[in-house]
Each structure stands twice: as C-alpha cells, then as structure tokens.
C-alpha positions as CSV (number, residue, x, y, z in Angstrom):
1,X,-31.1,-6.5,13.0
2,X,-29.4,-6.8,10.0
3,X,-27.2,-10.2,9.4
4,X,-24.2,-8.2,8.4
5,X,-24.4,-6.1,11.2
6,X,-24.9,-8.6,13.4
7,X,-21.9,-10.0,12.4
8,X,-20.4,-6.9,13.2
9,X,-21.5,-6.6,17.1
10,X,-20.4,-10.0,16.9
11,X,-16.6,-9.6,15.9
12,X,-16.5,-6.7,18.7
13,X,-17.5,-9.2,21.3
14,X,-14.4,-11.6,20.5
15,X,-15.8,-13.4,18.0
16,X,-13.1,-14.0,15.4
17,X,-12.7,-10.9,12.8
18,X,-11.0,-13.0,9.8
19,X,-11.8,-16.1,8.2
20,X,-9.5,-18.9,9.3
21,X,-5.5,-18.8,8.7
22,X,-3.9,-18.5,5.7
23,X,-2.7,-22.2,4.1
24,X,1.0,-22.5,4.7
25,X,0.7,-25.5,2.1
26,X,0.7,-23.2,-0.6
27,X,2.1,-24.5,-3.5
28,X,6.2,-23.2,-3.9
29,X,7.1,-20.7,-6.0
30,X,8.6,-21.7,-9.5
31,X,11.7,-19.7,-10.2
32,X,12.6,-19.4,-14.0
33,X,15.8,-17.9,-13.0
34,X,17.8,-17.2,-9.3
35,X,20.8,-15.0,-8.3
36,X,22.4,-15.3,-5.2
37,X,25.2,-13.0,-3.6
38,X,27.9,-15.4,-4.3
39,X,26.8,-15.9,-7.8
40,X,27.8,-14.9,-11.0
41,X,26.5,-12.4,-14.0
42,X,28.3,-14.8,-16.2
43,X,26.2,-17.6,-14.9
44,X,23.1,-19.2,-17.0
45,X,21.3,-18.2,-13.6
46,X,20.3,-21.5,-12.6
47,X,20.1,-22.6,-9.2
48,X,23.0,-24.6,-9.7
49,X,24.4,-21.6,-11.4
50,X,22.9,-18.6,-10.5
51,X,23.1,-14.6,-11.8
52,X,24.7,-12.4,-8.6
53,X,22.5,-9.1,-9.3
54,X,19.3,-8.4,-8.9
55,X,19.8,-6.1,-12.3
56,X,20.8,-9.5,-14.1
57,X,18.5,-11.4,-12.9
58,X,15.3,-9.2,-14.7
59,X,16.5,-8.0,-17.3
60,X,17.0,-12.0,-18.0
61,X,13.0,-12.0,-17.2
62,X,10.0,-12.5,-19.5
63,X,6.8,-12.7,-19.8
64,X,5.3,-14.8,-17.5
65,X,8.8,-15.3,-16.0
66,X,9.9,-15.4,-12.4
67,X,13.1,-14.4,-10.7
68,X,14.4,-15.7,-7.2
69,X,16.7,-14.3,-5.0
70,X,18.4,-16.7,-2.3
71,X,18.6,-15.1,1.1
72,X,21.2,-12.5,1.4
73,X,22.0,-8.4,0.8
74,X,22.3,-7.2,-2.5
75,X,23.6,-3.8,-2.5
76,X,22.8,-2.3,-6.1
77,X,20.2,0.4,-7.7
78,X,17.6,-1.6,-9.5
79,X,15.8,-0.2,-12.7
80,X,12.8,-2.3,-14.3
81,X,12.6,-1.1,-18.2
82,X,10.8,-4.2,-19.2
83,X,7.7,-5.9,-17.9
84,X,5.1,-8.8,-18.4
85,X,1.4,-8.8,-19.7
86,X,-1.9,-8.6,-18.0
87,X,-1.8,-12.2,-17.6
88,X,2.0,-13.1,-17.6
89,X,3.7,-10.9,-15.4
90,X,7.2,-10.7,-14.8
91,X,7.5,-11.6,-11.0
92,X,10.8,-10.9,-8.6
93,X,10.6,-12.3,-5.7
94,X,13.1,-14.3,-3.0
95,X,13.4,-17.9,-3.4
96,X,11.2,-20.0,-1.4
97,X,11.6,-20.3,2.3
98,X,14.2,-17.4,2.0
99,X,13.8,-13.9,2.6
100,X,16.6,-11.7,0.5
101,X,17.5,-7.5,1.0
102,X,17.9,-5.0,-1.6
103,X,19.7,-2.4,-0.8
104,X,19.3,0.9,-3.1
105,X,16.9,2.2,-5.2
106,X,14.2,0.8,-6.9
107,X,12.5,2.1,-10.3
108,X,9.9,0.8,-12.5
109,X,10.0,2.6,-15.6
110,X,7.8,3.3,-17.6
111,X,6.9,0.6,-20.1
112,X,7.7,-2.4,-17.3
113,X,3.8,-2.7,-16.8
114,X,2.5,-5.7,-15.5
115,X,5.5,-6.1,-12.9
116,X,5.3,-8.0,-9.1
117,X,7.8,-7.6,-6.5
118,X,6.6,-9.6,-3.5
119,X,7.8,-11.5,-0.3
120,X,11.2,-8.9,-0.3
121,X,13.2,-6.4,2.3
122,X,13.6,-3.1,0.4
123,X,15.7,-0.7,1.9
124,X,15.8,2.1,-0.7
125,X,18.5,4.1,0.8
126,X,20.3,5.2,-2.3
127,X,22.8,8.0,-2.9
128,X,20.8,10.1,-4.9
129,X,18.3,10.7,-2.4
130,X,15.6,9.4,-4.5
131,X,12.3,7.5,-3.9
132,X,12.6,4.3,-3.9
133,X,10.3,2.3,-5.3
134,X,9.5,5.0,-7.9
135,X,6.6,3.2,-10.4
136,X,6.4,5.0,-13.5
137,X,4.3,1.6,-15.1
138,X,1.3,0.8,-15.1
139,X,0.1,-2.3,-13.1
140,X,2.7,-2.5,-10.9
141,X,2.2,-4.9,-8.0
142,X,4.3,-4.6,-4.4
143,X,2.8,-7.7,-2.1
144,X,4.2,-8.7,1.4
145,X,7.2,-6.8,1.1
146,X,9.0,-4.6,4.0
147,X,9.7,-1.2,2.5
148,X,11.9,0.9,4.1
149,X,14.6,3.9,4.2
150,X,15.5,3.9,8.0
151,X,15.1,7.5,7.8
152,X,18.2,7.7,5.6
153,X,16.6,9.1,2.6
154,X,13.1,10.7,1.7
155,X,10.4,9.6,-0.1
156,X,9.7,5.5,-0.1
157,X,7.0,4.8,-2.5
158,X,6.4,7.4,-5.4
159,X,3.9,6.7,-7.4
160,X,3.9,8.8,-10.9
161,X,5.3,12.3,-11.2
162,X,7.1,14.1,-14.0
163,X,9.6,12.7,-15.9
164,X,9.2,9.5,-14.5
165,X,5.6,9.1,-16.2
166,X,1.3,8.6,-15.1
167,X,1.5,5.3,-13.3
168,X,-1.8,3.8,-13.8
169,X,-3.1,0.8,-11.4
170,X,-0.4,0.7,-8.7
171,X,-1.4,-2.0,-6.0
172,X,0.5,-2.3,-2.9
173,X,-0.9,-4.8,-0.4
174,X,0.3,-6.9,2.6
175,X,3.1,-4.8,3.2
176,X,4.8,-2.5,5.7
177,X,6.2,0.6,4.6
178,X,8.0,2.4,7.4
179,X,10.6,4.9,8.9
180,X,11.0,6.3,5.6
181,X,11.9,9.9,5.2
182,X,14.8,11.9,7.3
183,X,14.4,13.4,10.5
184,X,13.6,15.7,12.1
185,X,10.7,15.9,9.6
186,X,11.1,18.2,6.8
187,X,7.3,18.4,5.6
188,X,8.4,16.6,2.1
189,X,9.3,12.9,2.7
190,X,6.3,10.5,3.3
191,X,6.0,6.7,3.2
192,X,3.8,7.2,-0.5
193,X,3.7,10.8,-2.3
194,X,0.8,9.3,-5.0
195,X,1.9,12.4,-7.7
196,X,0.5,11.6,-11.1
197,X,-1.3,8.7,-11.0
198,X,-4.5,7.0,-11.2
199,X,-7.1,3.7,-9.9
200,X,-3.6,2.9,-7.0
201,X,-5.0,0.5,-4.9
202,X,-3.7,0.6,-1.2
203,X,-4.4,-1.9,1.3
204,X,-4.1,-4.0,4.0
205,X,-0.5,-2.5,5.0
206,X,1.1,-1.7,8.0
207,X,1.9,2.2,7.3
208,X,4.0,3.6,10.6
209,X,7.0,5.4,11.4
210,X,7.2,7.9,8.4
211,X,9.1,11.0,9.1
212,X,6.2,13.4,7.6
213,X,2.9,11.9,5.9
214,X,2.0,8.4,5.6
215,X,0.1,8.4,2.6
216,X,0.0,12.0,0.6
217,X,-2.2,12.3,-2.8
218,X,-0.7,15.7,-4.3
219,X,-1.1,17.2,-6.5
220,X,-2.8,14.5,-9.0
221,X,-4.2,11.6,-7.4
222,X,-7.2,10.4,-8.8
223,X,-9.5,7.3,-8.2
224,X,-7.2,5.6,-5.5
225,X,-8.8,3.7,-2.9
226,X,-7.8,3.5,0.3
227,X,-8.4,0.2,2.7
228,X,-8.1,-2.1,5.3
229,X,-4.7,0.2,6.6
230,X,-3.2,0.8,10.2
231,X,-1.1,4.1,9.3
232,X,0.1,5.2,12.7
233,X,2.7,7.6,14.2
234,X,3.9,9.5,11.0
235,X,4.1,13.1,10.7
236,X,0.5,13.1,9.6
237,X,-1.7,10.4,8.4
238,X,-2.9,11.0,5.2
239,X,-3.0,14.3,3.1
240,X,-5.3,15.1,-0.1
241,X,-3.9,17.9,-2.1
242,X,-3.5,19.6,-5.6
243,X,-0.9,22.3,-6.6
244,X,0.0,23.7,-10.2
245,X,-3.7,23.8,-11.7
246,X,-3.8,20.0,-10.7
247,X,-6.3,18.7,-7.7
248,X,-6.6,14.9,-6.8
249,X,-10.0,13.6,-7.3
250,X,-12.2,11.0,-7.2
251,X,-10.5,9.0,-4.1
252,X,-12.0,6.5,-1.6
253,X,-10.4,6.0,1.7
254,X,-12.5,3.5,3.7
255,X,-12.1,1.0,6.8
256,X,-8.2,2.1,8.4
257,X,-7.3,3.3,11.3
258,X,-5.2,6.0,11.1
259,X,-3.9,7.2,14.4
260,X,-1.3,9.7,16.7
261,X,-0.3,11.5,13.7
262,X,3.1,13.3,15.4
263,X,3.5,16.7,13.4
264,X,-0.2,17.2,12.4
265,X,-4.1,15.5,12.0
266,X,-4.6,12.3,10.8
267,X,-6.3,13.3,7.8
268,X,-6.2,17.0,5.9
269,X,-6.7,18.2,2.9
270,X,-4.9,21.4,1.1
271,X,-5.2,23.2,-2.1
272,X,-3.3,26.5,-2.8
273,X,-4.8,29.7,-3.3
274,X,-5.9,30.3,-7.0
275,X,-5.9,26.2,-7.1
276,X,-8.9,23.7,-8.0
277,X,-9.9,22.0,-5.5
278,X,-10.7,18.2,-5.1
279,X,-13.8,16.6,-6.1
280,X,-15.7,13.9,-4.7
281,X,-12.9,13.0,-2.2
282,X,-14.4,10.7,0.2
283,X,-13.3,9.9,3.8
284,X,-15.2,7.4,5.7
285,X,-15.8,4.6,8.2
286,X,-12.3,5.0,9.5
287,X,-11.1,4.7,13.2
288,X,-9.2,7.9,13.9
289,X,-7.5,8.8,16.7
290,X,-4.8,11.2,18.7
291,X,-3.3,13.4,15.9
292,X,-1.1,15.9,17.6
293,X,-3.2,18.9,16.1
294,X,-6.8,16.5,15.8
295,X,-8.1,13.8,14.2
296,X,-10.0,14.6,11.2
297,X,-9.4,18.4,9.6
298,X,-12.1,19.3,6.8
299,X,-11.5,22.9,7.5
300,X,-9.9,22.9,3.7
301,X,-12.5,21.4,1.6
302,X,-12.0,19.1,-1.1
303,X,-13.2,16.2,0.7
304,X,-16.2,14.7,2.7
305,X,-15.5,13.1,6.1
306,X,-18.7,10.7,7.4
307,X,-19.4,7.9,9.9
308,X,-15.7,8.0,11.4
309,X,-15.1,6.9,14.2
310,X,-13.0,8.4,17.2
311,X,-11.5,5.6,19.6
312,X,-8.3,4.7,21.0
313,X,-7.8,1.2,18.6
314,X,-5.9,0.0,21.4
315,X,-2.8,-1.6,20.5
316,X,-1.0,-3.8,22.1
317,X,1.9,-1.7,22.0
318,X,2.6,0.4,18.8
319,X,5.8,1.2,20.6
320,X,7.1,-1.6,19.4
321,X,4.8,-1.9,16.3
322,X,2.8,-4.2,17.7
323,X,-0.3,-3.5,15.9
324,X,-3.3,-6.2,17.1
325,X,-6.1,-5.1,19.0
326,X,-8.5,-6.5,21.4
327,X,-10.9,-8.8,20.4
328,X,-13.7,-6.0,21.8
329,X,-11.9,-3.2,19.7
330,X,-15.0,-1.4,17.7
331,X,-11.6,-0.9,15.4
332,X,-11.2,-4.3,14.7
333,X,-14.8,-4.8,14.2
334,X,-14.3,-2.2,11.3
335,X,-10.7,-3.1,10.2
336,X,-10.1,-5.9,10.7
337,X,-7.0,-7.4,11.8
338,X,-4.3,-6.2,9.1
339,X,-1.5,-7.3,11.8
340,X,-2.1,-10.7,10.9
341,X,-3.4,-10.7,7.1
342,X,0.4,-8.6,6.7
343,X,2.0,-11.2,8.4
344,X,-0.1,-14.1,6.4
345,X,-1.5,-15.5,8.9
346,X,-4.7,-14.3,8.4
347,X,-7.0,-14.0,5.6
348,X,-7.8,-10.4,4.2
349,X,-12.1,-11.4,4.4
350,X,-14.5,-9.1,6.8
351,X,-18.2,-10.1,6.8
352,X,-19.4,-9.8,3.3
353,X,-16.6,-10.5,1.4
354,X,-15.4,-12.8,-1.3
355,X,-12.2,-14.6,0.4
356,X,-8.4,-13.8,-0.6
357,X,-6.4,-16.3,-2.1
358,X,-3.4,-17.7,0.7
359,X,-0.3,-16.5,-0.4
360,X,2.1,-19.3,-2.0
361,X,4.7,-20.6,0.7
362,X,8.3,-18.2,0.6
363,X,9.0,-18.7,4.2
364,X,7.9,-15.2,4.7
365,X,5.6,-13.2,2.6
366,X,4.0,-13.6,-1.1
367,X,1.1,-12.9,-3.1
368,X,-1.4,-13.6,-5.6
369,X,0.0,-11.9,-8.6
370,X,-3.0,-10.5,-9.8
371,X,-5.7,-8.2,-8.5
372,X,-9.4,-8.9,-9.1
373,X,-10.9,-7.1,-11.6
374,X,-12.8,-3.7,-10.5
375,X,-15.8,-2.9,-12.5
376,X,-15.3,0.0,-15.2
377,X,-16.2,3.6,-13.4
378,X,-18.0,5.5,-16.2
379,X,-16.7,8.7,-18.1
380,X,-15.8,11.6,-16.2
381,X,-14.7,15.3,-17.0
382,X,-10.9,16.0,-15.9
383,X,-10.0,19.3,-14.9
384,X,-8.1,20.2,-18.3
385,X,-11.9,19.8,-20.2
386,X,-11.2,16.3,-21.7
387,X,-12.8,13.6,-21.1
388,X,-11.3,10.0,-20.7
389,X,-12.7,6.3,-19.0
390,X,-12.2,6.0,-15.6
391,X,-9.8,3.8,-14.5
392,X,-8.4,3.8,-17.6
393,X,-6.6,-0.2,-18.1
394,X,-6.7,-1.1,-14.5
395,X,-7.6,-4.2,-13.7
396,X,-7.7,-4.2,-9.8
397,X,-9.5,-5.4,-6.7
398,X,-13.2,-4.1,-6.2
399,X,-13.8,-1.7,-3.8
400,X,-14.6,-4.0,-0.9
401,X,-18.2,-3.9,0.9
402,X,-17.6,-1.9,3.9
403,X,-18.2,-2.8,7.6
404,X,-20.2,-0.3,9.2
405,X,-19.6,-0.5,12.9
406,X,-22.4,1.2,14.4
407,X,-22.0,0.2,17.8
408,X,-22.8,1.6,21.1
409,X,-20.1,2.2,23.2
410,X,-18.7,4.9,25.7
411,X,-15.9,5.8,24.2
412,X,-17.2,6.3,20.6
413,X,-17.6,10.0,19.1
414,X,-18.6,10.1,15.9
415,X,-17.2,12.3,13.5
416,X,-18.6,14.8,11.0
C-alpha cells in the first residue's frame, strides 16, 4: 500500500484530515490608513482621525499600503481604479479584531491589479442590479470574506466580461459566497459567472445558497482550477459553457463536493448549436451527490468526468449550513474539512501537501496576501488561431496533489 494512500484510509477512519489549528498568535495587521462610520473624509485617516468611506480610504492607498475599517456598516458603491504590485499590494481589509460591512457594489477596475480584500462582510446589494464584486484586474485576491446578496440582486462574483475587461489571476479562497441571486431562480444569477477570464483560482470556500449556479464558466473561462470547495444547494453546482464563438477551456475542477443541486445536476456542461465546444475540461475526484435532475451530466461534451465519487458527504446539517462531516466521511478523506480551514481554524494541508500559512489575527478572517507561484503551462492555440503563454502573468497557487480516495465502502458508486 501506498504511504499516501494509506494516509487516506487513515483520515476516513477518524484520523484527523488537517494539520493542526491555525495559529491565532498571528502577527496583527498594520493599517496605513483606517475609516470608521463616524469618521470623517476630511480626516488625515488616522486611527485617531480616521477617513469615513470605504471610497476614501483606497483611493488614499498605495503600493504596499493597507486600509482598515473599524467594525460597523458602510453603505456606499465601491470602485478600485488603482492597485498595488506583484509584491506590494494594496490590501483593504477591517481592522484587527473587528469585522466591518459593505453595503453596495464592489468593482475592481481594470488597471487595480495586484488588489486584496480579506477578513470583510460584503453584501453587494446595489441599485443597479449589478455583480458585485465585478474584477476587471488582474491579480485580484478575495480571502476570508462573506459574500453575499441575500437574494436581493443577481450575480455576486463576476469575474471578466465585456466592458469591464479579461481579468487574469482571480483567487478567491477561504470564503463563503452565498444566497446571491433573486428568487425564484431565473437561470442568470449565480454565486460566480467566470465570463472572460483566465488562470482564476477557486478554493477552499463555502459555495451554498445561490439562487441558480454556484460556479458557471461561460462563455470564456479558461485555465481555472477548481478545489478544495463544498458548493451545495444552488440551482446547479457548476456549469462549463461557451456561447458567441467563445468555449471555456483548459479548466481543472478537482477534490469538492458539490451536492443537492435544487434546479438541475451538480455538474453540466453546454455549448450552443453552431458553437465550439470546450477542450480539455476536466472533472475529477469530486464527491457528488443528490442533484435534483443527477449528479454528474456529460451528455453535452466538452468535458471529461473520472474517478468521482457518489456519496451522501453527510453533513451535519446543511440546513443550517453546517458543513463538517464525520470523521469516516470518504468526502472528507478527499476534501478535506473546508468548514474549518473557512473558519481558520484549520489549516488548508491534505496528505501531500506543502502547509498554508495561518492567517494574521483580525478577530475573524484574513489571509496571506499572496498566492504561491504556479509553474508556467506551456503555449497553447486559442480558438481565434493565435497563440499566447498560458497563464499569462499569473502568479498563483499550484495545482495541489490530489487525494485519491479509493476506498471500499457500501455506499460508494463510482462515476464515469
């Protein structure tokens, strides 16, 4: 037997799935400026002093600059127009050992690359009915931050499309992104619509609640990878797609669970007649389970679907979004337990991987500011005939060893 499997039928018999807690000694976060609700604009934006928008408050922001927000609402449409570099970010985040709101939308314009918004509550409710966060940078990092609409709106994350610009390595990690998109479900607003983008990173979230798909790559998103997700109860789980001569290609969706998708399967794939279709789109070592029309739906092409597995995760109660599983779970084996690593109270290692850096103390949820490098994909021919690197300028996290749960159990079916 194989040490890493090993350690795999290990974790499924209650042996622990992560690598100890997360430090909470981190070091505090240093705030080059704050704003607080009962600031001022006219303010140098000291603590002492502080800004009273969010707006204020970054566009103050430099490289390698960090804004705070002290605990509170702040009800205002937020637009990022400039950013940081690959290693001085600008960072916005709350103040440490408070948790603030923003209320409104969020937008990241293009030419604020290198940009972190951590450790917030965004509710992107906004009058225009727009996403929110809409990333139209490049290198855009959203990290232990709880992303919402409350159904209000549509879309919450979207990631490149249009006018707003091709976002090019997107993470968002440690977060939950939920109840975004209006009811009854429409078919159009998803927790992420990934549009024109490419090397997005998503991971170790909490993805529940959305009114139509949790994660939907249409019609261009190429070389995102996929991991270490619980994306349960949205209309459907996750859809790859192309429209308008575009296909998304080149994606890697690996080690989630992704589970009793409402309207639909948990994962599908459609391209329109007359369209391209997808290329080495690859779905595997997933736990799937109780989509309202199946699981797993290759019946469209565009993608392959191999060693999946179908098993009730069993949650503790995802009625009330409590996400852990059972220390026996062949799910958590495979997953992991993103519950926890979310919360930061776990770290985000399976067997065979490098560990995560804790996240710095905020009294409720930070992260490292930078992604690990991922090693340069080589040349590849895009659908319009040119050619261009993969992965062009993205600096993110590798694509993490897998943990191949190949154990025998009762209730296990494996998928195509």
């Amino acid at each position: 037997m194989s040490k890493r499997l090993g350690r795999t039928l290990a974790l499924a018999l209650g042996v622990a799935c992560l690598v100890p807690a997360a430090s909470s000694t981190a070091a505090a976060t240093s705030c080059t400026y704050v704003a607080a609700p009962s600031g001022s604009d006219s303010n140098p934006g000291t603590l002492a002093a502080p800004f009273q928008t969010v707006q204020k408050l970054i566009s103050t922001l430099q490289a390698g600059q960090t804004g705070c927000l002290r605990a509170g609402t702040y009800d205002e449409d937020v637009t990022f127009r400039t950013g940081g570099t690959e290693t001085a970010p600008i960072t916005l985040t709350s103040y440490p050992g408070e948790t603030a709101t923003i209320v409104g939308r969020m937008y990241v314009a293009a030419g604020a690359d290198y940009t972190t918004i951590t450790g917030l509550d965004l509710d992107g409710t906004n009058s225009q009915v727009l996403p929110s966060p809409t990333i139209g940078a490049n290198h855009v990092t959203f990290s232990y931050d709880d992303v919402t609409n409350n159904h209000h709106t549509g879309v919450c994350f979207g990631i490149g499309a249009g006018s707003y610009g091709w976002a090019t390595g997107t993470l968002v990690t440690h977060s939950r992104i939920h109840d975004c998109g209006q009811l009854p479900a429409t078919n159009y607003q998803h927790g992420f619509y990934i549009g024109s983008a490419s090397d997005t990173t998503i991971e170790w979230n909490l993805i529940y609640g959305n009114a139509d798909r949790g994660i939907q790559l249409y019609p261009d998103g190429e070389s995102t990878t996929i991991d270490h997700n619980i994306i349960d109860d949205n209309g459907e789980g996750i859809l790859i797609a192309g429209d308008d001569g575009a296909a998304s290609s080149y994606n890697n969706i690996y080690d989630n669970v992704v589970s009793d998708s409402n309207q639909r399967d948990d994962v599908q794939s459609w391209w329109p007649a007359g369209n391209p279709v997808g290329v080495d789109n690859s779905v595997h070592d997933n736990c799937v389970w109780g989509g309202r029309e199946g699981t797993i739906d290759t019946s469209g092409g565009g993608y392959t679907a191999t060693d999946n597995l179908q098993v009730n995760p069993e949650f503790v109660d995802a009625s009330t979004r409590d996400y852990e599983m059972p220390a026996d779970s062949p799910c958590l084996a495979l997953v992991g337990d993103v519950q926890a690593a979310v919360d930061g109270t776990a770290a985000t290692t399976a067997p065979d991987q490098p560990a995560a850096p804790s996240p710095p103390s905020t009294g409720k949820r930070t992260s490292p500011a930078h992604p690990k490098p991922k090693p340069k994909r080589t040349t590849r021919k895009l659908k319009h005939g040119t050619r261009r690197p993969a992965g062009r300028g993205r600096a993110s996290h590798p694509i993490r060893k897998r943990i191949t749960a190949r154990l025998a159990h009762p209730s296990l079916r494996r998928l195509p």
